[in-house]
C-alpha positions in Angstrom: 0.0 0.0 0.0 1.3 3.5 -1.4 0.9 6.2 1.3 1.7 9.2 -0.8 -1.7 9.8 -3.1 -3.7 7.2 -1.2 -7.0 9.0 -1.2 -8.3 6.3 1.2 -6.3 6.3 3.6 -6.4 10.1 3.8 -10.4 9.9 4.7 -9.7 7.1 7.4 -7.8 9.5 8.9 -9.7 12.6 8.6 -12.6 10.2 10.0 -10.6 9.2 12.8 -9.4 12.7 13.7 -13.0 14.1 13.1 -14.2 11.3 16.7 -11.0 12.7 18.0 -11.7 16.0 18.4 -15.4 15.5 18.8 -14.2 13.8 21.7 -11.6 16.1 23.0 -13.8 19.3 22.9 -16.1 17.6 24.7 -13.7 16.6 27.8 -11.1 19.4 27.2 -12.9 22.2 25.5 -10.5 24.6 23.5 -7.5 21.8 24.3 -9.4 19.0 22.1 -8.7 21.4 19.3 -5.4 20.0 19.5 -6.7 16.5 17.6 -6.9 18.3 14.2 -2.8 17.8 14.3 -3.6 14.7 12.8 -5.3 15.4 9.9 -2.4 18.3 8.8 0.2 15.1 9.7 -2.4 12.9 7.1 -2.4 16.1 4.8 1.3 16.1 4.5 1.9 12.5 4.6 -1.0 11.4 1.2 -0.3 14.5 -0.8 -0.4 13.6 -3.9 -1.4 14.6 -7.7 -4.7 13.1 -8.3 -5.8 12.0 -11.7 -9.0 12.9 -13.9 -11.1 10.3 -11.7 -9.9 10.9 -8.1 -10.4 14.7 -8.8 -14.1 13.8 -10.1 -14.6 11.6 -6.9 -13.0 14.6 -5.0 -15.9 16.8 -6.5 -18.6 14.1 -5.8 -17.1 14.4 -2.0 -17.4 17.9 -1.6 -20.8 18.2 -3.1 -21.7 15.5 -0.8 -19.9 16.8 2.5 -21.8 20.3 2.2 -24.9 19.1 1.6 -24.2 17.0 5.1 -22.8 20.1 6.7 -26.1 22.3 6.4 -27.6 19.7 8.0 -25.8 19.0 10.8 -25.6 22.6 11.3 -29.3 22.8 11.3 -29.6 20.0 13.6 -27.0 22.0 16.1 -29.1 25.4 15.6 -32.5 24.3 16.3 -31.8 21.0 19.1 -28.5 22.0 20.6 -28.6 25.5 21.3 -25.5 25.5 24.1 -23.4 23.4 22.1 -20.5 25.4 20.9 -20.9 25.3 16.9 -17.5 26.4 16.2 -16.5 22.5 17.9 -19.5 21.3 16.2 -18.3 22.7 12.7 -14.9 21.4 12.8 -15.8 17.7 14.6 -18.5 17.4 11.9 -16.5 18.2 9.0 -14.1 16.0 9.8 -16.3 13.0 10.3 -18.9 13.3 7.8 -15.9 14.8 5.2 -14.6 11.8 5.7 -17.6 9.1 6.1 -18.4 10.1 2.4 -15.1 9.8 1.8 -14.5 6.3 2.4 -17.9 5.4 1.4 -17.1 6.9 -2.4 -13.1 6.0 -2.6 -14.1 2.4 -1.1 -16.9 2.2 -3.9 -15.6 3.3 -7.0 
């Protein structure tokens, strides 16, 4: 398995660091920020020049990801009013960013 360019393995991550910070701001508050080192460590680590099709599946992700954002966002607006949506923003991202990552790299 290739680490540089390896789309997949860069969405596991993101995933993984998207519980850990959920998780940390939670417990630690402004500390669990500290989880998102991981994903600029995963960032560094797969960069790599996609071709035609990973750049279309990147688009598909996107598209995907903000469509799950305004809804989350919703969902933390109108049912969580004390939760703080700048944690919920950034945990969110991060796990549904890279959910429907997996899901679409893992598929096609």
């Amino acid at each position: 398995m290739t680490i540089r360019g390896n789309q997949l393995l860069f969405f596991v991550i993101e995933f993984i660091t998207g519980a850990i910070v959920f998780a940390g701001t939670l417990l630690w508050g402004n500390a669990g920020l500290w989880g998102i080192a991981l994903f600029f460590v995963a960032m560094i680590l797969t960069r790599g020049n996609p071709d035609e099709r990973e750049i279309v599946l990147l688009y598909k992700v996107t598209a995907l990801h903000a469509c799950a954002m305004g809804v989350c966002m919703g969902v933390i607006y109108v049912f969580f009013p004390n939760y703080n949506w700048f944690y919920g923003f950034i945990s969110f991202a991060l796990l549904t960013r890279g959910f429907l990552g997996i899901l679409v790299f893992s598929r096609e």
